[in-house]
C-alpha positions in Angstrom: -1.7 17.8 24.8 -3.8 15.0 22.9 -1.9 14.2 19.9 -4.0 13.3 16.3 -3.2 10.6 13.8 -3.9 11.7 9.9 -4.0 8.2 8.7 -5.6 6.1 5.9 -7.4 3.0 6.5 -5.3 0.5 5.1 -2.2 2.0 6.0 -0.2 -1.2 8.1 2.1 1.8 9.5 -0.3 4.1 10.9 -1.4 1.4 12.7 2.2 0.2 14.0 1.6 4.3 16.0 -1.8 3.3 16.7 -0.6 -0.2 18.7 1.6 2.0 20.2 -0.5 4.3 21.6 -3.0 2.0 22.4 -0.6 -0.3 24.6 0.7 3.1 26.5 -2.8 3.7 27.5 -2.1 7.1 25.3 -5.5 9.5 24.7 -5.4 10.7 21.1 -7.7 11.7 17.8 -7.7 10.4 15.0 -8.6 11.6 11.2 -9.0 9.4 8.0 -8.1 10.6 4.4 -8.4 9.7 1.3 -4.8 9.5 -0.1 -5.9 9.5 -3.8 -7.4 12.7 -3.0 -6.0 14.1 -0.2 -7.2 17.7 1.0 -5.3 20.7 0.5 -3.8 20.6 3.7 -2.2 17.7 3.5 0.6 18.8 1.4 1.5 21.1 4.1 1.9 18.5 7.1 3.1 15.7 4.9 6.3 16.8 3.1 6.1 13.2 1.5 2.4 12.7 0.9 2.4 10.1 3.4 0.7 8.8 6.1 1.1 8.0 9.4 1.2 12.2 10.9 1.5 12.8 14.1 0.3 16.3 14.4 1.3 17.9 18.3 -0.6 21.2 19.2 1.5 23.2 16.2 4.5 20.7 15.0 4.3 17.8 13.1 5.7 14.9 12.8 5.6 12.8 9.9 7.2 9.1 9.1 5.9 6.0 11.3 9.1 5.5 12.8 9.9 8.4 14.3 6.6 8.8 15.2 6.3 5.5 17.0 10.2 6.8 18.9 8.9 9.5 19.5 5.1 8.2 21.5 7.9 5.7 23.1 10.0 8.2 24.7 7.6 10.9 25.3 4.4 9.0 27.6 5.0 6.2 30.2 7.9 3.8 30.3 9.7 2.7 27.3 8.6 -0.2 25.6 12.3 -0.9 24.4 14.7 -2.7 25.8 16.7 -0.8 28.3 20.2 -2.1 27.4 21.3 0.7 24.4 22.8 -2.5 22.2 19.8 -4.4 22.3 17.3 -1.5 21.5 19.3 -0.7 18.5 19.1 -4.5 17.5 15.6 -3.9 18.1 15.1 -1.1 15.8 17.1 -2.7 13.1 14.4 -5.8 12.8 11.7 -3.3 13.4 13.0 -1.8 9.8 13.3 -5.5 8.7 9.5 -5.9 9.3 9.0 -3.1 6.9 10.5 -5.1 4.1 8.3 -7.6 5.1 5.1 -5.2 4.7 6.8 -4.5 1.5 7.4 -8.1 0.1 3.5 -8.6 1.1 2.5 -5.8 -0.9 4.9 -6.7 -3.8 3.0 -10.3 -3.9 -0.3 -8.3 -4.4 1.2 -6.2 -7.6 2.8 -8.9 -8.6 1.7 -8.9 -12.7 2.7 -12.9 -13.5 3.5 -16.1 -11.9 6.9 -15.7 -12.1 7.0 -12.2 -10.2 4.9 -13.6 -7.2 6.8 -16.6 -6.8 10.1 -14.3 -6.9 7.9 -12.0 -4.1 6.9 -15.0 -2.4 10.3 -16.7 -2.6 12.0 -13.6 -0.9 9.4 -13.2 1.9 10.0 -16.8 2.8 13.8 -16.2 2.8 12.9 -13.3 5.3 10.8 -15.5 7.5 13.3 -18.1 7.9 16.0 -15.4 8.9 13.0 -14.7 11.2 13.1 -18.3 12.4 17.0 -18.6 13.7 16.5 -15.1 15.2 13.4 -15.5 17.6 14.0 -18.2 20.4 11.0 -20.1 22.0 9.8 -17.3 24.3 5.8 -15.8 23.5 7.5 -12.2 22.3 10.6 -11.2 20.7 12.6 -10.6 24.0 10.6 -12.8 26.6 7.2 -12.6 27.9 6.8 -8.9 27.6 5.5 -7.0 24.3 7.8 -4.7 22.9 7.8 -1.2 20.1 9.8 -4.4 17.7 6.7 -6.8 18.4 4.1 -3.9 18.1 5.9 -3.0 14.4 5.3 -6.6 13.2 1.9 -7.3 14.1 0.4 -5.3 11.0 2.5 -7.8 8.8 1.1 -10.8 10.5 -2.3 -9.5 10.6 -2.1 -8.5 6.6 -0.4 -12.1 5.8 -3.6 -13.3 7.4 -5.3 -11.8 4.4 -2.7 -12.8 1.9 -3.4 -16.8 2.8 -6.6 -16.5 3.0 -6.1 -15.2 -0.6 -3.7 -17.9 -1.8 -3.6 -21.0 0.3 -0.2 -22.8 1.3 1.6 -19.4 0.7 3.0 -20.0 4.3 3.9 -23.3 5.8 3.7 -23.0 9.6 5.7 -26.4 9.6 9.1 -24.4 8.1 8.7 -21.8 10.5 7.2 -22.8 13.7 8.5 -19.8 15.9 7.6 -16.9 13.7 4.1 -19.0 13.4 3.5 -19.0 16.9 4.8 -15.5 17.7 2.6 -14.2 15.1 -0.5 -15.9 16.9 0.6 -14.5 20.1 1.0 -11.0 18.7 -2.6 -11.0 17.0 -4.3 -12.7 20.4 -3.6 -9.3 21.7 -6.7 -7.1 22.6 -5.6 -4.1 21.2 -5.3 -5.7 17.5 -8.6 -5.2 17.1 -8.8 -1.9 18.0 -5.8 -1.0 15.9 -7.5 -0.6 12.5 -11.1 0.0 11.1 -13.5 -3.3 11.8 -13.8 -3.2 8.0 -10.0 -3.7 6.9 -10.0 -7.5 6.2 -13.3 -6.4 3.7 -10.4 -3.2 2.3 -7.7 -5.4 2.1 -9.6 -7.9 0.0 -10.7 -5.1 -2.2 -7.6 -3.9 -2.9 -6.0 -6.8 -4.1 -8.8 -7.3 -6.0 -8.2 -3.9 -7.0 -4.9 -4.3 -8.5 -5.7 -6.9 -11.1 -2.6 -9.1 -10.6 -1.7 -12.5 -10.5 -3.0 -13.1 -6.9 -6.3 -11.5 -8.2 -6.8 -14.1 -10.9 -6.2 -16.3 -8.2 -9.1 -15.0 -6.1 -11.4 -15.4 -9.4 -10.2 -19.0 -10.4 
């Protein structure tokens, strides 16, 4: 049964399911919403307003998470490590890379100097814990992509935008590794095909949108 994404086109973790079904070689649908104005059935599928859904025939599955768990265990072989210790250190950096998403998005809101250095101070603490973690192979565990590669690379391509934005936020020098698996995650075919060819235009716009201190950067 062909399973359909309800998604939103900026959404990094919709597209953390789509990488994943994209790199299984899995055949699916997919259906955009407008999550300021969602449509009536949303409520019903979405307990918590959110996107990614997985929708199955009938059932539902909502969260990107389990959704990406669930695509993993369901079609093909796994794209976790088999070893059950290592898979559940996998998982917990995959959740790490959400706080990343979420210190990227925080440096967007950020209202004042202050608060984006504070954003930008803490995502740079997180990339350096990054740093003494990954080891000098191309992906996470060796030559091979895995689900905890596939969870970053929306980060990495979003942080594209953010530098783009504000120059110098990164410096490749301090962390060579996460630089250089960051380039190997987004050399990847399938990026591409992950989101909307418009998103770096809707990313832009959106921190535009937000009228914060990184905006007033974009103007100066």
């Amino acid at each position: 049964m062909k399973p359909k994404l309800i998604s939103f086109k900026l959404c990094p973790f919709v597209q953390k399911a789509v990488l994943t079904l994209l790199t299984k070689g899995i055949d699916y649908d997919i259906e955009y919403i407008d999550l300021e104005n969602p449509p009536a059935w949303f409520k019903d599928v979405s307990p918590l307003g959110k996107v990614p859904v997985l929708m199955v025939g009938d059932q539902v599955l909502f969260e990107s998470s389990v959704i990406v768990e669930y695509l993993d265990e369901v079609y093909g072989e796994s794209l976790h490590p088999a070893d059950p210790l290592l898979k559940a250190q996998n998982r917990s950096w995959m959740e790490f890379g959400n706080e990343c998403l979420m210190n990227g998005f925080n440096l967007i809101v950020a209202a004042d100097q202050a608060a984006f250095d504070e954003q930008r101070e803490a995502l740079l603490s997180k990339l350096d814990q990054l740093e003494h973690k990954l080891g000098d192979q191309s992906f996470f565990n060796g030559d091979e992509v895995s689900l905890v590669d596939l969870s970053f690379t929306p980060f990495f391509q979003r942080l594209t935008y953010l530098e783009a934005a504000s120059p110098g936020l990164i410096d490749r020098q301090r962390h060579p590794r996460v630089s250089g698996w960051a380039d190997n995650l987004l050399a990847q075919d399938i990026v591409a095909q992950s989101a909307v060819p418009e998103l770096p235009e809707l990313y832009t716009g959106m921190m535009k949108k937000r009228d914060g201190y990184l905006a007033a950067l974009m103007a100066a």
